[in-house]
Phi, psi and omega in degrees: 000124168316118174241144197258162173229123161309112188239103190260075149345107172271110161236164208286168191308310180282134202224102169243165228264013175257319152339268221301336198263293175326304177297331171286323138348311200284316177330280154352314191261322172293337164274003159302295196300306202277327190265325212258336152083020147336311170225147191256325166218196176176127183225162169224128207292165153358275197265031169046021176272026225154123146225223165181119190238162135266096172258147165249140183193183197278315194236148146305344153289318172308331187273341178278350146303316157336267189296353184278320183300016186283142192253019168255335165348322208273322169270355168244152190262143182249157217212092170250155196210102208280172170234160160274330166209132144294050237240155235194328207265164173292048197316144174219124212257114172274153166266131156313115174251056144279000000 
């Protein structure tokens, strides 16, 4: 049974112009991922030291297969972490009119 995992990313400081070739590469491959519904989100903080993806998968191995076809893999340390829920939908909170 399938389970999501949190996957959290240090990545490093320096941005040289082959890291910058790569980072466009992941991009792609992540709006691939994000249509194809591989992944359910992906954020990268501000100051680019961080990222964060949600996958569903069988294993934690299936999700470090994942992260290896990432064309950032080789620079960043990965962080997985499974969860218990995962929510994905809008809440929309009505008013009573009673």
């Amino acid at each position: 049974m399938k389970q999501f995992y949190m996957v959290a990313f240090e990545l490093p400081s320096a941005w040289s112009s082959q890291y910058q070739d790569s980072a466009d590469a992941q991009r792609a491959l992540i709006k691939t991922w994000l249509k194809e519904g591989v992944i359910s989100s992906y954020s990268m903080s501000l100051n680019r030291s961080k990222l964060w993806l949600v996958v569903q998968a069988l294993s934690e191995f299936d999700v470090m297969s994942l992260i290896a076809e990432l064309p950032l893999s080789n620079y960043m340390v990965p962080s997985i972490a499974p969860l218990m829920a995962h929510s994905t939908e809008p809440i929309y909170h009505t008013a009573s009119l009673n």
